[in-house]
C-alpha positions, -999 to 999 in steps of 0.1 A, spaced: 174 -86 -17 155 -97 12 118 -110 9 100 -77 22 120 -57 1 110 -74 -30 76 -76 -15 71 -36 -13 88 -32 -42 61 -54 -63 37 -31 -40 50 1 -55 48 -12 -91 15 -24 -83 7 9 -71 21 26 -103 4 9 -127 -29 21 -110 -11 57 -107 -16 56 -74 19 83 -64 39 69 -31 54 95 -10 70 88 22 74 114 51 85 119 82 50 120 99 59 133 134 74 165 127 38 181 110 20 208 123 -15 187 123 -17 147 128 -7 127 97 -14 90 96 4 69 68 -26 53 44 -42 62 13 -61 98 1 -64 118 -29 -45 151 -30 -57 175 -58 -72 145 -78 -44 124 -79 -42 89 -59 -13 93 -29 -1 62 0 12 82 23 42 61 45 58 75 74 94 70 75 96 59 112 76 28 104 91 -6 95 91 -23 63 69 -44 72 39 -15 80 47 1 50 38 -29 33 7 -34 54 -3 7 47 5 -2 6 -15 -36 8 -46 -26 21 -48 5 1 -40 -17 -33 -74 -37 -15 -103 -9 -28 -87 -10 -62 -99 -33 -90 -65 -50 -98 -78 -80 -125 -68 -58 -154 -33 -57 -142 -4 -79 -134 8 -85 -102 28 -105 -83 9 -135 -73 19 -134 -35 -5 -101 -38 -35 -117 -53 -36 -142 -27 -27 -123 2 -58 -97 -6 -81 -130 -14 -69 -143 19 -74 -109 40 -112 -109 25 -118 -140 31 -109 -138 66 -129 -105 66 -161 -125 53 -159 -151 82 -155 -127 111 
């Protein structure tokens, strides 16, 4: 398995251990503009990915939606912890 497979797959069992639900759509084919990213639907936690984007967005759509969750009480992959601790770093700096 290739590194950003594994990587989105830690993602997704990040994301169900917060029940956060991952659906993933074609995006262009909807009546109204849908951007993949995170919402609530009918009080349940959705990432929305669109199917034309690479692995590598749907990675950076799952990422910074797992961001604005408190993630200490759970385990995850330790390439996630630091990449969010990196990203708010950065995000302090600028």
């Amino acid at each position: 398995m290739q590194n950003i497979e594994r990587h989105i797959l830690d993602l997704k069992e990040a994301a169900e251990k917060l029940s956060i639900k991952i659906e993933t759509a074609n995006l262009n084919n909807q009546e109204f503009a849908i951007q993949s990213g995170f919402c609530k639907l009918h009080g349940e936690n959705l990432i929305i990915l669109d199917k034309n984007l690479s692995d590598e967005e749907h990675l950076i759509v799952i990422l910074s939606a797992l961001k604005n969750f408190d993630l200490d009480n759970i385990f995850v992959a330790d390439w996630i912890r630091e990449r969010i601790d990196r990203d708010k770093t950065a995000g302090a700096k600028s």
